[in-house]
C-alpha atoms as a printed R data frame, in Angstrom:
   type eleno elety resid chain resno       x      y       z
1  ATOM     1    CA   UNK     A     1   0.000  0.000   0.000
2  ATOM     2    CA   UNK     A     2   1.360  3.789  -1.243
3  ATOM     3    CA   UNK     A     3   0.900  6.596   0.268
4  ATOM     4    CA   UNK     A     4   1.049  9.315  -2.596
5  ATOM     5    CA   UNK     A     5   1.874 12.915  -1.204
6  ATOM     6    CA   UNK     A     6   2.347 16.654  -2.880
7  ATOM     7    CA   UNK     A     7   5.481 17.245  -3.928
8  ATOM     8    CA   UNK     A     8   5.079 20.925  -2.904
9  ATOM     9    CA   UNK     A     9   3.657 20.807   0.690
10 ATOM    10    CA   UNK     A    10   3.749 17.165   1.446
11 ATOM    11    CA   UNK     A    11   0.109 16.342   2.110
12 ATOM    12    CA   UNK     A    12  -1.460 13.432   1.868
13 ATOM    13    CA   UNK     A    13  -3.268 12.950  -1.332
14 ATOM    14    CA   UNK     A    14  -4.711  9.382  -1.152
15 ATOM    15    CA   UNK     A    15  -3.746  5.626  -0.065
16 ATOM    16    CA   UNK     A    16  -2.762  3.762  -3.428
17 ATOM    17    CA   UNK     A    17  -3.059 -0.321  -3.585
18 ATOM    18    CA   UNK     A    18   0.453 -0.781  -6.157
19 ATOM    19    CA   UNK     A    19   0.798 -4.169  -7.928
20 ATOM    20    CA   UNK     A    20   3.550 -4.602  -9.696
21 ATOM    21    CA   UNK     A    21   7.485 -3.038  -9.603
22 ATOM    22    CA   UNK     A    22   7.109 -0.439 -12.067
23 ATOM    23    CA   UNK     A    23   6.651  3.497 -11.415
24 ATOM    24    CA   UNK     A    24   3.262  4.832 -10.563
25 ATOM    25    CA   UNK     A    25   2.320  6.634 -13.952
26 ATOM    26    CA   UNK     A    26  -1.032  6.049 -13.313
27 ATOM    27    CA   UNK     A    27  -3.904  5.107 -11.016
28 ATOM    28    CA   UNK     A    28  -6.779  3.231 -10.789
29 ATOM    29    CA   UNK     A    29  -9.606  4.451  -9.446
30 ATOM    30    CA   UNK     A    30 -10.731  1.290  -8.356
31 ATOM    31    CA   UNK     A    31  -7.502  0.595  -6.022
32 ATOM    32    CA   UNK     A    32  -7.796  4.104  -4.483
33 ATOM    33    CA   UNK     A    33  -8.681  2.895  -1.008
34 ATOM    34    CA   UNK     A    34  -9.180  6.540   0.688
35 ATOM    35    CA   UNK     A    35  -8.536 10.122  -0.352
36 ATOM    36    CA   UNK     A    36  -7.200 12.236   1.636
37 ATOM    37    CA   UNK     A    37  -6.406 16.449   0.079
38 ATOM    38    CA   UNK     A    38  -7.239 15.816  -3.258
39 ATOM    39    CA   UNK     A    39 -10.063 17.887  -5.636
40 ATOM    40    CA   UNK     A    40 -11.199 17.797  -8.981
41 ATOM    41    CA   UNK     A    41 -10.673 21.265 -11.323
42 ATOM    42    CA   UNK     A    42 -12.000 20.000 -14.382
43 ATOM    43    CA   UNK     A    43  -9.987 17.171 -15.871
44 ATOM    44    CA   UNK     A    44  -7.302 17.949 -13.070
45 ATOM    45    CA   UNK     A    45  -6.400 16.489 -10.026
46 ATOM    46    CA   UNK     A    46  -4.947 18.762  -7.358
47 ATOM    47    CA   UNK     A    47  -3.669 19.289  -4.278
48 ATOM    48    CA   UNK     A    48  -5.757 21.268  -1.628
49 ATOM    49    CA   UNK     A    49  -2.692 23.574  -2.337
50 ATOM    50    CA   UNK     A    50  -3.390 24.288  -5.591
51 ATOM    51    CA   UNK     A    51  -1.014 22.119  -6.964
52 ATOM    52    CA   UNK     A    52  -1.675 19.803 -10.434
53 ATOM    53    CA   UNK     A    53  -1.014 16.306  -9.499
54 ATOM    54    CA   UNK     A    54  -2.598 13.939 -12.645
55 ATOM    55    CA   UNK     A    55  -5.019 14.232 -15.584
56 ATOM    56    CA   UNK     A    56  -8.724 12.137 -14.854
57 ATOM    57    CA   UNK     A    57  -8.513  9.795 -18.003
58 ATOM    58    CA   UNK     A    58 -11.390  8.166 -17.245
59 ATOM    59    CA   UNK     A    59 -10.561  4.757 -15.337
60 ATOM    60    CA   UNK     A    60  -7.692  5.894 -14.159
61 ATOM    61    CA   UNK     A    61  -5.467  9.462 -12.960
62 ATOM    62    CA   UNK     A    62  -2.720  9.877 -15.246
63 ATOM    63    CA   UNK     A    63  -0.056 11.316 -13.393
64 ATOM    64    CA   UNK     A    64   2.367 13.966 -13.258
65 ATOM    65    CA   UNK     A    65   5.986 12.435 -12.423
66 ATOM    66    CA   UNK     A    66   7.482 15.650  -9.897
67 ATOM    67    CA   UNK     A    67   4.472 16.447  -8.947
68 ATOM    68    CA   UNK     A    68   4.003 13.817  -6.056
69 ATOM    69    CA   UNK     A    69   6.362 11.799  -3.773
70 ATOM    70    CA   UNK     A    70   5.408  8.336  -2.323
71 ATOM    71    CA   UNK     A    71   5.962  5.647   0.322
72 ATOM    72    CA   UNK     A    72   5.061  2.513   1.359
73 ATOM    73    CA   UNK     A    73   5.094 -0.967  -0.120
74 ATOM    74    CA   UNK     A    74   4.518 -1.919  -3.757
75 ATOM    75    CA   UNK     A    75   2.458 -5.520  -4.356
76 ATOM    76    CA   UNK     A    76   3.710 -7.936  -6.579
């Protein structure tokens, strides 16, 4: 389980269920298990700071690579 933060003011932005090595480029909605300072602004996902995050694509958040910082454990 991730937790993925701001890259600008370090809050949470949501708990993340990872499966698999890679990078987190993008995620699910449906492994999202809670949201924390996160809000939409049209097709954008930001931080409660203001701060751009990842693109809604529909299923899943496309997201912004130095925009956000994680931790935790990835699932294989």
């Amino acid at each position: 389980m991730l937790i993925l933060k701001c890259a600008a003011c370090k809050r949470k932005l949501w708990r993340y269920d990872k499966i698999g090595p890679g990078e987190v480029l993008r995620c699910h909605k449906a492994r999202i298990q809670k949201m924390y300072n996160s809000q939409m602004n049209g097709q954008k996902i930001q931080c409660s700071c203001g701060k751009d995050v990842g693109i809604d694509k529909g299923t899943f958040y496309k997201m912004i690579a130095k925009a956000f910082t994680y931790s935790g454990t990835k699932r294989n």
